[in-house]
C-alpha positions as CSV (number, residue, x, y, z in Angstrom):
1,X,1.3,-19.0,-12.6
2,X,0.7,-16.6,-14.9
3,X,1.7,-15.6,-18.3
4,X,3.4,-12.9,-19.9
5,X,0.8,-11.3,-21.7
6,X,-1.4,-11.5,-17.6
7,X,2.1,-10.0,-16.4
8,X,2.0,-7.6,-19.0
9,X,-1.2,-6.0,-17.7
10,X,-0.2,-4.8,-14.4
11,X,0.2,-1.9,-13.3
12,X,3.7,-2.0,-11.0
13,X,4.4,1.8,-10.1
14,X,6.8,3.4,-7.5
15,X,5.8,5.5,-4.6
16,X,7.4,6.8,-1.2
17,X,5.5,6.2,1.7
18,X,5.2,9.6,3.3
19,X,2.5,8.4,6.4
20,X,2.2,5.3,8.6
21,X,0.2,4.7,11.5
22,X,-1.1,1.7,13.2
23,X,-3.9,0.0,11.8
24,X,-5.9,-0.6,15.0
25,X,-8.7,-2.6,13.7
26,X,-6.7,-5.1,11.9
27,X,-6.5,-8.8,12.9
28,X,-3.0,-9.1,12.9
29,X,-0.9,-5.8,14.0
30,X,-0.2,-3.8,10.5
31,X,0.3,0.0,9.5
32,X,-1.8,2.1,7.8
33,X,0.6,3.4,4.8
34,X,0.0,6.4,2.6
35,X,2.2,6.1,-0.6
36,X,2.8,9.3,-2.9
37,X,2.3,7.9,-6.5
38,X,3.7,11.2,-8.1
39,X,1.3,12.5,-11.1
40,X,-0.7,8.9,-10.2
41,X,-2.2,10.4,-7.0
42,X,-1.9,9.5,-3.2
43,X,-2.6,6.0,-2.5
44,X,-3.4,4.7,1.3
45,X,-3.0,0.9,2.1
46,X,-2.8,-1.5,5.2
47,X,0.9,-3.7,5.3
48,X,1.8,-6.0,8.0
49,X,5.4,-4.4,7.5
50,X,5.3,-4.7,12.1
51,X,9.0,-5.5,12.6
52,X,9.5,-2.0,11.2
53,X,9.3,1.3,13.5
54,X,6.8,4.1,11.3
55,X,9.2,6.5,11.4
56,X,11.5,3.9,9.5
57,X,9.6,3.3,6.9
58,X,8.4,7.1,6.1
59,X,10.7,7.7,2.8
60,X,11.2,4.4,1.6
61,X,9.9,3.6,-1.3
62,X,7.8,0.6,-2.4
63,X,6.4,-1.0,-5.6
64,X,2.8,-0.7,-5.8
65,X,-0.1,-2.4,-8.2
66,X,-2.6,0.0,-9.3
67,X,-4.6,-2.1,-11.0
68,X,-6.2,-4.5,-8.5
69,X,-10.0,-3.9,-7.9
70,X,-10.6,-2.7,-4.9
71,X,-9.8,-4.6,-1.8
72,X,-11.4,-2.8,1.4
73,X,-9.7,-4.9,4.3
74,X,-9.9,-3.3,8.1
75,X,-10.0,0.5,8.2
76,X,-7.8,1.2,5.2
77,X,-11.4,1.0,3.4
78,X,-12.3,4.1,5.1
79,X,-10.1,6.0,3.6
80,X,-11.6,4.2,0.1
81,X,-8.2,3.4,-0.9
């Protein structure tokens, strides 16, 4: 658990996912996402969001940490995410 002042450090922003595609060299089947962060930039990321058609989730919008270090998993770390 963590505490309020831990909690208080992340960065939680909102985005709308404007590009998914499948993930091809991930373990278990997942999308490639691309979120628009507004004036934050374009972020790209790997979800395991499969029970979801792509074209359903392009739109939505999603709650995203900014301020992880950098996490390359499969072949969203091409795109350095």
């Amino acid at each position: 658990m963590i505490t309020l002042e831990h909690f208080d450090e992340v960065d939680m922003r909102v985005g709308t996912i404007t590009a998914v595609s499948l993930n091809k060299r991930a373990r278990k089947p997942a999308y490639k996402i691309t979120v628009d962060l507004g004036d934050f930039g374009t972020k790209n990321s790997s979800a395991q969001l499969t029970n979801y058609e792509p074209e359903e989730l392009v739109g939505k919008q999603v709650v995203c940490v900014c301020n992880f270090c950098l996490l390359y998993t499969s072949d969203a770390a091409d795109d350095k995410a």
